[in-house]
Backbone bond lengths (Angstrom), bond angles and torsions (degrees), N, CA, C in turn:
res aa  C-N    CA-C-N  psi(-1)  N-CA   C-N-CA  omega(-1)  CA-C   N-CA-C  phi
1 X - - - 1.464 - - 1.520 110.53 -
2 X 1.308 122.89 -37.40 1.485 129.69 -162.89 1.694 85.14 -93.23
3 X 1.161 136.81 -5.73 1.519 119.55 -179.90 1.508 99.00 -95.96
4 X 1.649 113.68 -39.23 1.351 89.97 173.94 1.427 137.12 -78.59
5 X 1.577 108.64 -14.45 1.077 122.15 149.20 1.350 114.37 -8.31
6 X 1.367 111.88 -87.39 1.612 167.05 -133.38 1.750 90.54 -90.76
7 X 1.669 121.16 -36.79 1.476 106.10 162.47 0.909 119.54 -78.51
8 X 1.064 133.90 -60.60 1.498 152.73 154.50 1.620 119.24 3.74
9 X 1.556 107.14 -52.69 1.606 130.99 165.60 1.353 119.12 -48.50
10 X 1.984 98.95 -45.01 1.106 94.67 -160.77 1.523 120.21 -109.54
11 X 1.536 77.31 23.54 1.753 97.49 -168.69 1.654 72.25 -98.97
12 X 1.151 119.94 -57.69 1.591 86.90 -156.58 1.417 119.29 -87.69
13 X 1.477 114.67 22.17 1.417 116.76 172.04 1.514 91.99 -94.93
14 X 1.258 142.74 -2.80 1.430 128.31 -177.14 1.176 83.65 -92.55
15 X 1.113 133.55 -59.42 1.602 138.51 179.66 1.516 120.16 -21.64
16 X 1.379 124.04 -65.06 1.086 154.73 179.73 1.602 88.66 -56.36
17 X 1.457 112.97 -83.61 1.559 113.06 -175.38 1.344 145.07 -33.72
18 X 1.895 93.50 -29.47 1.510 121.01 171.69 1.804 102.31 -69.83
19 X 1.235 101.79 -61.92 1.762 111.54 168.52 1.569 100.37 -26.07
20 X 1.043 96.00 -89.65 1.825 111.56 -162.00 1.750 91.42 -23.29
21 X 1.322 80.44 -47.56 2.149 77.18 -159.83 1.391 108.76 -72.09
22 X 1.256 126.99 -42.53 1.435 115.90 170.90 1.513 134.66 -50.67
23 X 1.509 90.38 -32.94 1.561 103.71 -170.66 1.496 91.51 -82.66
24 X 1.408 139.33 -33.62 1.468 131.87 168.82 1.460 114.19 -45.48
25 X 1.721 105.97 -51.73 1.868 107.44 -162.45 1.444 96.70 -63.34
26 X 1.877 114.76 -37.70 0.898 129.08 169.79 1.688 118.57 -22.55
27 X 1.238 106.49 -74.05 1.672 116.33 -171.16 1.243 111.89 -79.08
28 X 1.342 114.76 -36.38 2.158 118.11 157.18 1.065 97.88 -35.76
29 X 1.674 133.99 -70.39 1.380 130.83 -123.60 2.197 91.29 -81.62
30 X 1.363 106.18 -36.31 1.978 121.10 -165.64 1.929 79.17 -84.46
31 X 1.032 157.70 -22.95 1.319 143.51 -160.29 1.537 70.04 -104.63
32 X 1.367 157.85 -105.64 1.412 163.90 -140.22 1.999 93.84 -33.76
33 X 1.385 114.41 -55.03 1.608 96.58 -158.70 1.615 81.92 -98.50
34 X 1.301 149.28 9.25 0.984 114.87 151.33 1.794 118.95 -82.22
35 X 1.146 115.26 -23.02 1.304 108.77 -163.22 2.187 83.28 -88.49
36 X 1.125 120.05 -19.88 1.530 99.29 159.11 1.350 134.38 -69.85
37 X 1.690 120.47 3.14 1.171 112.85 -171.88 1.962 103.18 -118.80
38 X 1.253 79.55 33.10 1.583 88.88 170.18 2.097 118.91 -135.46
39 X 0.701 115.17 130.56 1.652 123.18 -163.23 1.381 116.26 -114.24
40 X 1.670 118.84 108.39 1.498 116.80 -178.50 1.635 102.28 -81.27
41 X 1.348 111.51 148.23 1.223 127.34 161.46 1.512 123.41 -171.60
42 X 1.377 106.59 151.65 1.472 126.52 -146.77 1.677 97.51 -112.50
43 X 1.564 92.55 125.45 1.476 100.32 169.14 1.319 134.16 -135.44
44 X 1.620 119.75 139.25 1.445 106.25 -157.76 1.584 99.58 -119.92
45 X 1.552 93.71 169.78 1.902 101.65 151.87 1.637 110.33 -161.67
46 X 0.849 115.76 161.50 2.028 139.11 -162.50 1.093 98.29 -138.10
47 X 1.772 110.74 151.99 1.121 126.24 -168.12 1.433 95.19 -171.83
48 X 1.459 106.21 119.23 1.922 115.77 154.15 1.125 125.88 -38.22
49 X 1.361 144.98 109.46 1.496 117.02 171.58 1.411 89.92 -107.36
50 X 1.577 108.49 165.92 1.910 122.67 141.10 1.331 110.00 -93.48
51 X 1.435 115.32 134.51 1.533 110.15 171.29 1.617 115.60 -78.23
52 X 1.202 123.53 147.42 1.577 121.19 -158.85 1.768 96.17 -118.99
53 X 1.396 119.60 12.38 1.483 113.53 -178.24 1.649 99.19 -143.72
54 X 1.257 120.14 154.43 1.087 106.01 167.32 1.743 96.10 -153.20
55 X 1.426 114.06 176.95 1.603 120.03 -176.20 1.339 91.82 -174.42
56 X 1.745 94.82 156.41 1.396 108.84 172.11 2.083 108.17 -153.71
57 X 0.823 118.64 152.08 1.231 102.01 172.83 1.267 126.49 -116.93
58 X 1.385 137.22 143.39 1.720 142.26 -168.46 1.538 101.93 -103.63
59 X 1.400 115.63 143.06 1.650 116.31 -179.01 1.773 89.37 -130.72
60 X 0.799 130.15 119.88 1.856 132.59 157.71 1.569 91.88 -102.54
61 X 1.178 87.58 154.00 1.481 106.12 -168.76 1.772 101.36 -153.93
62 X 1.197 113.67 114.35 2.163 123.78 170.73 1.368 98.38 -97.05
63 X 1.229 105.43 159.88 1.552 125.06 146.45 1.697 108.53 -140.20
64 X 1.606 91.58 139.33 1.604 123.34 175.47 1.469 122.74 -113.00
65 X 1.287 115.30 169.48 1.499 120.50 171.37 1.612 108.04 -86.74
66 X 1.393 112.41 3.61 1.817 121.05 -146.89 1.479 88.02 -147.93
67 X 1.412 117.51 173.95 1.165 127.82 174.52 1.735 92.80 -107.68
68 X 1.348 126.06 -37.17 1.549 146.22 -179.45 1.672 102.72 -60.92
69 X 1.645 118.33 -42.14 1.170 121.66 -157.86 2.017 96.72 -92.19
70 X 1.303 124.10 -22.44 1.410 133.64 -139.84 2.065 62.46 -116.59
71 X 1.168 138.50 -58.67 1.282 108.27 -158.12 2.101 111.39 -89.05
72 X 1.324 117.95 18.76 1.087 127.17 -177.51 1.608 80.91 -93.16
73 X 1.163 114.13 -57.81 1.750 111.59 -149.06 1.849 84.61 -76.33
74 X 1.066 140.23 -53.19 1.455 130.80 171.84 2.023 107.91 -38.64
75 X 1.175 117.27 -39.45 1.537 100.28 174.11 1.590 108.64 -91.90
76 X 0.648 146.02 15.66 1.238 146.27 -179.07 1.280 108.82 -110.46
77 X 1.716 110.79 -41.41 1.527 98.39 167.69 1.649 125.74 -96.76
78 X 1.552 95.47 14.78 1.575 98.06 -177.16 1.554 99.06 -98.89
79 X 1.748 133.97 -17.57 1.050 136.53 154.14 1.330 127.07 -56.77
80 X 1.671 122.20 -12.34 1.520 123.51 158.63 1.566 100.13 -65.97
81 X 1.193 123.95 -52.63 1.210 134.12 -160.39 1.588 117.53 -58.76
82 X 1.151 108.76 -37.89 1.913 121.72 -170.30 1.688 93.46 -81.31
83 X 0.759 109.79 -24.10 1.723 107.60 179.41 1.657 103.71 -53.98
84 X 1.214 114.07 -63.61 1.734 119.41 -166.09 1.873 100.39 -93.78
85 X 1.030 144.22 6.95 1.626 155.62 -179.40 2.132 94.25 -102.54
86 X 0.741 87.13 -80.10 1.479 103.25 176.76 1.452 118.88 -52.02
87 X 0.975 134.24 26.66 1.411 123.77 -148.70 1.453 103.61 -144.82
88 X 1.571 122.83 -5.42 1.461 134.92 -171.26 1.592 77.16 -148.06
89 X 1.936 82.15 134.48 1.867 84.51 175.85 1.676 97.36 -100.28
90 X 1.091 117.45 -2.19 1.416 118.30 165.61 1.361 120.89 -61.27
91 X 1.406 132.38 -9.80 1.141 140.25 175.61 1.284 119.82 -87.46
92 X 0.995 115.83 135.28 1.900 124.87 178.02 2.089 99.82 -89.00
93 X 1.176 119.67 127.62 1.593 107.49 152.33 1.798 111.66 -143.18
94 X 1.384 82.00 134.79 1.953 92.89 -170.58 1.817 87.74 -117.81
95 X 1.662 91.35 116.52 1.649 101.02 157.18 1.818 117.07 -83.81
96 X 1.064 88.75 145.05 1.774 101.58 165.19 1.854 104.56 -101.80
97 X 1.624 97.43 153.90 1.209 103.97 168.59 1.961 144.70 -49.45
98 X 1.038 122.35 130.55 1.752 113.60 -169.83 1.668 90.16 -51.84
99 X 1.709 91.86 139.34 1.750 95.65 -174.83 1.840 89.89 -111.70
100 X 1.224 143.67 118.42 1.417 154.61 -168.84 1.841 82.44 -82.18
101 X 1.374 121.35 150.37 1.824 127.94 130.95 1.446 99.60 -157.06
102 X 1.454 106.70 159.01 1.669 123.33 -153.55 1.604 86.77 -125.05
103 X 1.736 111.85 135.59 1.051 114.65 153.68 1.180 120.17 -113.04
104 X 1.433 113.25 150.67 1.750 113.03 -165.96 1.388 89.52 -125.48
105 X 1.753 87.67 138.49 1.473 127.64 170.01 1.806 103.58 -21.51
106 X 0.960 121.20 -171.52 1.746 146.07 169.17 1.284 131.64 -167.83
107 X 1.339 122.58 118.39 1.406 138.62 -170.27 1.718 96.00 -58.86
108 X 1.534 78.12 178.43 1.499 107.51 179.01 2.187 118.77 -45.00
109 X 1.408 89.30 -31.28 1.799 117.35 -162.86 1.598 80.11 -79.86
110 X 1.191 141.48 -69.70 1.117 149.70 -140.51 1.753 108.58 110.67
111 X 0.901 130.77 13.72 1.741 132.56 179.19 1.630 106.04 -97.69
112 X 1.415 111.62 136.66 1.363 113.04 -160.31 1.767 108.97 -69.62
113 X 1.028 144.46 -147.73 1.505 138.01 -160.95 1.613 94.01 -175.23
114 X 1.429 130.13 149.18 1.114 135.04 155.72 1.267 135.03 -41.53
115 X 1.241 119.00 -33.11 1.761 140.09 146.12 1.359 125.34 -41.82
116 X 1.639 93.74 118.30 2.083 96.23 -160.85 1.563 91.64 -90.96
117 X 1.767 107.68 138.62 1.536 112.59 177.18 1.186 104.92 -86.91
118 X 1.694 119.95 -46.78 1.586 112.04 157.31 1.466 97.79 -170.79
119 X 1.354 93.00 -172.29 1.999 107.65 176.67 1.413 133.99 -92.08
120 X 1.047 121.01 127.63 1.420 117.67 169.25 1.599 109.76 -99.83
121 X 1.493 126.34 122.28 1.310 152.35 145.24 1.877 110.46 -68.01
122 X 1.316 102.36 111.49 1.569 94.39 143.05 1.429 122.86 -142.19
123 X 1.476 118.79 -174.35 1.397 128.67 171.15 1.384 113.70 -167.52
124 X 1.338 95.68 133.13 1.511 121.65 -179.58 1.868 103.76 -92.73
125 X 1.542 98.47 136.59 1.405 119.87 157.62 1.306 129.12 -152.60
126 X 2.062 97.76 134.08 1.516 88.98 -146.64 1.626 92.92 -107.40
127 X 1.101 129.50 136.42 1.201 145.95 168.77 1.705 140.79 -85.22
128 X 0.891 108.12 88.01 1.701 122.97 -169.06 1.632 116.16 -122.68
129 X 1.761 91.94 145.13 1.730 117.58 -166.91 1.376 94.68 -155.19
130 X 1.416 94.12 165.58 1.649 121.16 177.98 1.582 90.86 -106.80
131 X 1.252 138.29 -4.81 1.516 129.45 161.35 1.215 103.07 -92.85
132 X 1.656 114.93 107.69 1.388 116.25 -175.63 1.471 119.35 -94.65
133 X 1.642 110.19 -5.19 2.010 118.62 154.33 1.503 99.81 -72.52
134 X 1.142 125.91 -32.63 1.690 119.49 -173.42 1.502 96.17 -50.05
135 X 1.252 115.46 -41.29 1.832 120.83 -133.89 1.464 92.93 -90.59
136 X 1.581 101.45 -33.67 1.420 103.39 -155.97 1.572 98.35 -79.66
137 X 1.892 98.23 -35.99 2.145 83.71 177.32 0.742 110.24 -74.63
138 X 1.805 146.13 -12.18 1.216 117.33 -157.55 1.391 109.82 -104.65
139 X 1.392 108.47 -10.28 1.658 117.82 169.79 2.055 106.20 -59.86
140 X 1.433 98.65 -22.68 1.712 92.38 -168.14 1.701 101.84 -89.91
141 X 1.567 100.68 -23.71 1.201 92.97 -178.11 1.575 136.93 -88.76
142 X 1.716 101.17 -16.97 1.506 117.63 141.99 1.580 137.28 -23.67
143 X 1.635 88.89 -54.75 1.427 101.14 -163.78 1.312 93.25 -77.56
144 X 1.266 121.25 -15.80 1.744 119.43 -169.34 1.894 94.95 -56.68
145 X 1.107 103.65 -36.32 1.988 104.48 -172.18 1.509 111.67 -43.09
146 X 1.745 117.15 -30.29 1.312 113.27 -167.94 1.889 99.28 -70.92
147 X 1.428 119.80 -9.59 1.051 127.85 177.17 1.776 100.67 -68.42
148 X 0.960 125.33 -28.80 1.601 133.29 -175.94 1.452 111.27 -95.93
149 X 1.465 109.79 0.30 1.790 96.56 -174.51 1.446 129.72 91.32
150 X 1.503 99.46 0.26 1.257 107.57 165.10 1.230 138.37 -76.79
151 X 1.458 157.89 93.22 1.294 127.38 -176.93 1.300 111.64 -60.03
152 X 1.578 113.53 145.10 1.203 128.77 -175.43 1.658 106.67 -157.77
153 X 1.160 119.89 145.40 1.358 114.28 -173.13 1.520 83.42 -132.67
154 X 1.578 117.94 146.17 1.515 106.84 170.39 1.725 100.31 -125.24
155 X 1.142 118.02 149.33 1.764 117.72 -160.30 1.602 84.08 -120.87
156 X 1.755 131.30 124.10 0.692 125.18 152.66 1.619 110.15 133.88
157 X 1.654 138.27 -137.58 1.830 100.35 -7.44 2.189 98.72 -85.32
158 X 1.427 96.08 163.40 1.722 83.80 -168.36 1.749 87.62 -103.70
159 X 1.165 111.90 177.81 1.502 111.54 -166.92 1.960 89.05 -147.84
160 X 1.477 103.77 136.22 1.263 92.55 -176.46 2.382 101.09 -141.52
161 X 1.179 108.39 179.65 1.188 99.21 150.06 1.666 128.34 -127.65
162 X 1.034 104.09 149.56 1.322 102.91 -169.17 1.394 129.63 -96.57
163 X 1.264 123.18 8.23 0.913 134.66 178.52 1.884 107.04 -147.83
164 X 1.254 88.59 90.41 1.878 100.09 167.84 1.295 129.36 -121.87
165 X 1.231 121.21 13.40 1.511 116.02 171.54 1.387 116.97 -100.45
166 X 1.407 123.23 11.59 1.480 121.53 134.42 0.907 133.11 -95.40
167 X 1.206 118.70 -15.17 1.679 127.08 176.20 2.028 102.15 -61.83
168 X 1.856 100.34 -57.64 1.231 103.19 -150.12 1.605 103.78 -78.63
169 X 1.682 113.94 -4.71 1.283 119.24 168.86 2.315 118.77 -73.32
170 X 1.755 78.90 -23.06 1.795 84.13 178.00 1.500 102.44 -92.51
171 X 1.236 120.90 -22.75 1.415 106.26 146.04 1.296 149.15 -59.15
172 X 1.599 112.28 -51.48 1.207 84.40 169.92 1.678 119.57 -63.48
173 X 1.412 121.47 -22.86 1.545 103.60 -176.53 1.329 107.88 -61.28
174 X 1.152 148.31 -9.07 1.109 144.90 -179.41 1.156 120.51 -69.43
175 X 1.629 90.26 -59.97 1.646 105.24 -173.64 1.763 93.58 -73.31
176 X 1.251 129.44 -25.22 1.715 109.52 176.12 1.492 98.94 -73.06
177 X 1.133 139.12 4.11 1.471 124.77 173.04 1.284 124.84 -104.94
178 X 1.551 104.73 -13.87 1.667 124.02 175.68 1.843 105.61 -81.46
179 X 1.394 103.78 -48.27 1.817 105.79 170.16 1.439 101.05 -52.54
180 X 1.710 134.26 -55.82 1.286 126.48 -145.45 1.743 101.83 -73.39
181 X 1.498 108.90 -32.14 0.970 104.25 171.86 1.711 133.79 -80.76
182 X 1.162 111.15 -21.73 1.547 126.65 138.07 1.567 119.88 -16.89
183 X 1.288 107.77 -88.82 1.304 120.18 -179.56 1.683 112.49 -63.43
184 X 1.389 121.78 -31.10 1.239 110.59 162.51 1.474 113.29 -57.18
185 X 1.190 151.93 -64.77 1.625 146.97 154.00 1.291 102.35 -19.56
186 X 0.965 140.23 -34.38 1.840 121.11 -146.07 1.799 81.32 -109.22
187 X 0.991 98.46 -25.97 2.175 90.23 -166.25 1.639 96.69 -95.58
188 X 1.279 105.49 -23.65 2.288 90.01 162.76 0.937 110.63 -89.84
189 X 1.467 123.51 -33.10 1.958 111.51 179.46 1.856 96.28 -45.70
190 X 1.760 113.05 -53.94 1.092 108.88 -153.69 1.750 97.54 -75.27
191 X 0.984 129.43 13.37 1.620 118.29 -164.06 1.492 142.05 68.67
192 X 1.384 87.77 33.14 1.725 98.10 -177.63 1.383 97.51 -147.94
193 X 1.601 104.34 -159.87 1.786 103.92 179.76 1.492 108.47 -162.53
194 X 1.262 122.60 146.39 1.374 113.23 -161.41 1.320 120.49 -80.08
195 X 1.635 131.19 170.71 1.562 119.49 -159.25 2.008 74.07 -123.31
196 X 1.653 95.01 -145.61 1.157 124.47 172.38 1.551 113.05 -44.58
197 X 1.109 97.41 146.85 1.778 122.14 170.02 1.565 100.17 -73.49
198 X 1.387 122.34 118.52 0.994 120.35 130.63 1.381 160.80 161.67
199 X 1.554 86.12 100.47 1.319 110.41 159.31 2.139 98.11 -166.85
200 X 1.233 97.34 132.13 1.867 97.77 168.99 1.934 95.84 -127.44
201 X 2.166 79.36 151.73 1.808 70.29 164.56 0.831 81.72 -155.46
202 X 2.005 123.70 145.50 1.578 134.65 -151.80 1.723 80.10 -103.21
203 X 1.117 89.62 153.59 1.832 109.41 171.08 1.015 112.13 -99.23
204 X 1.147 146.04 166.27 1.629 169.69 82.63 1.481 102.45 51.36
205 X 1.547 155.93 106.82 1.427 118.24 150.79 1.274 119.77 -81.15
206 X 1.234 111.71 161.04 1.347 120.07 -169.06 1.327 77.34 -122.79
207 X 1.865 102.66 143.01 1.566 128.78 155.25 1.573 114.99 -142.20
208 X 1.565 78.31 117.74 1.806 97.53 -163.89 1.447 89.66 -105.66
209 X 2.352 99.27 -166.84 1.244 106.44 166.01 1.631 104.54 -96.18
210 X 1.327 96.12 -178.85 2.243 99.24 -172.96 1.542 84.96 -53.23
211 X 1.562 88.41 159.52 1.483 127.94 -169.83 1.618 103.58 16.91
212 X 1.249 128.20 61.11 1.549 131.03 133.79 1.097 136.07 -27.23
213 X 1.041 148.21 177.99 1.258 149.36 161.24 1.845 113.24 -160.38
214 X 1.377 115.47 -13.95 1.247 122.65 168.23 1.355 119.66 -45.80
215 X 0.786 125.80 142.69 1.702 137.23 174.08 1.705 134.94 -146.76
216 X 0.827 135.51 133.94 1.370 129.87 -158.83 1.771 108.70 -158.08
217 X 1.573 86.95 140.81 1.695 103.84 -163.16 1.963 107.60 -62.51
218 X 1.065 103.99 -20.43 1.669 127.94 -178.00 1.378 110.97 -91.85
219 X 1.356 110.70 -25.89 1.807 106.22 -168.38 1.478 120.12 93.03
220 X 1.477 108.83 139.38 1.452 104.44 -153.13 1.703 77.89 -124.16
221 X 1.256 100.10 162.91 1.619 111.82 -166.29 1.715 89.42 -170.46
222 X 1.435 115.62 91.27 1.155 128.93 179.45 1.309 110.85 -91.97
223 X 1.520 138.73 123.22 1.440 128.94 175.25 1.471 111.63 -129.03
224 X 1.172 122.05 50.50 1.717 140.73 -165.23 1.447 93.57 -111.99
225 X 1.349 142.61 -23.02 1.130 130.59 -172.49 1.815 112.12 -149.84
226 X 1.270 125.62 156.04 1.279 141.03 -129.81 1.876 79.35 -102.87
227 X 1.098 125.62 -50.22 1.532 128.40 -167.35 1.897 87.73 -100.00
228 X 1.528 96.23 125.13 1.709 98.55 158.91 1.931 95.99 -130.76
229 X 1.589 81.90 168.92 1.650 122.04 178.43 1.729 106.99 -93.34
230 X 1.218 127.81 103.96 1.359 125.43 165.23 1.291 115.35 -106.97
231 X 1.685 113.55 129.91 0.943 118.35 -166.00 1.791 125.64 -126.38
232 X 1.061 120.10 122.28 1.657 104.18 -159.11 1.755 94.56 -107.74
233 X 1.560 121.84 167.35 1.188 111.77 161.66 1.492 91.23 -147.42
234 X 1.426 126.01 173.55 1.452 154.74 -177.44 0.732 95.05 -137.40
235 X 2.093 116.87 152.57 1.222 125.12 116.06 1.720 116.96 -114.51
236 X 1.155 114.11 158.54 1.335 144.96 -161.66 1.218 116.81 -127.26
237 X 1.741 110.48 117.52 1.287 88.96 179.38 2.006 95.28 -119.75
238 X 1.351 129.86 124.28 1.450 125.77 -172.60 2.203 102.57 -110.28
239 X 1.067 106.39 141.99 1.465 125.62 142.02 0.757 111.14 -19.98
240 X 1.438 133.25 136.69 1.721 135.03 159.36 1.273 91.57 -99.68
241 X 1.455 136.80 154.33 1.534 152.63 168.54 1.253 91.77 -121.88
């Protein structure tokens, strides 16, 4: 009696076990053709812009035996400078503060010594317009000062646009219309046709110079040139019907 018991048990723990497992291959096999009746695809769009702002910034930089003597020759040569800055009221210019550093003498070894040889004074001013030929001649004509003995370093000029959150909003609709149409091709070649959206995820734009090809996981925001490349991408994920 206790053996058949004892089959009986273990008849229906095979039973049970067979279950478990069928009903598993079971839900593998409906999770497998459901996740086949859905299709990723990636959609883009590009667009020329002109940049409508541009800036660049100028650093002159003296050195003195004095901190008094190093900031006479710093205004004197920052008065070449206000002549051609000042001169278009279309121009924006924001100074930064005189930055002081001391260089000290050096022994015999070459290691510097507590003894100041003299001062360096500088100042940066950065110069910005919505006339982005203004920016661009006057950055060439700046540098003309090192022709006078000035040090001058000029940073730039960078060129940007100022208004992109309508642009990159008609992009992405674009690029969501280039994916939708994507996956429409790929689901009639295959013999079906796509249902509902769903799932999208906006990409990164990238803004390069014309015909770029750079790309970056962070976003590229190139301002080296007056004409850029904006670039949006999607992905999409649609229903197969």
């Amino acid at each position: 009696m206790h053996q058949n018991t004892l089959k009986i048990s273990l008849a229906s723990l095979i039973l049970a076990l067979g279950l478990i497992g069928s009903s598993y291959m079971l839900s593998r096999f409906y999770l497998r053709l459901e996740k086949e009746k859905v299709i990723t695809v990636k959609g883009s769009a590009q667009k020329r812009l002109i940049s409508d702002k541009a800036a660049f910034t100028a650093e002159i930089s003296v050195q003195g035996a004095s901190v008094s003597q190093a900031y006479k020759t710093l205004q004197t040569n920052t008065a070449q400078l206000a002549p051609l800055i000042l001169s278009d009221r279309a121009i924006l210019v924001t100074s930064e503060n005189v930055v002081l550093d001391k260089v000290y003498q050096k022994n015999e070894q070459g290691e510097p010594t507590n003894t100041i040889d003299y001062y360096v004074l500088s100042q940066r001013f950065r110069i910005s317009s919505n006339d982005v030929k203004t920016i661009q001649a006057l950055s060439q004509e700046i540098s003309q000062l090192l022709a006078k003995g000035i040090q001058i370093v000029i940073y730039g000029p960078e060129y940007y646009i100022s208004e992109l959150a309508g642009i990159k909003m008609d992009l992405l609709a674009a690029a969501t219309n280039d994916g939708s149409t994507r996956a429409q091709v790929i689901a009639a070649n295959s013999g079906g046709k796509i249902g509902r959206l769903v799932e999208a995820q906006q990409g990164i734009f990238q803004i390069t110079t014309p015909d770029s090809t750079d790309v970056a996981d962070y976003g590229v925001y190139d301002t080296s040139t007056i004409e850029k490349d904006i670039k949006a991408v999607v992905t999409l994920k649609y229903l197969i019907e």
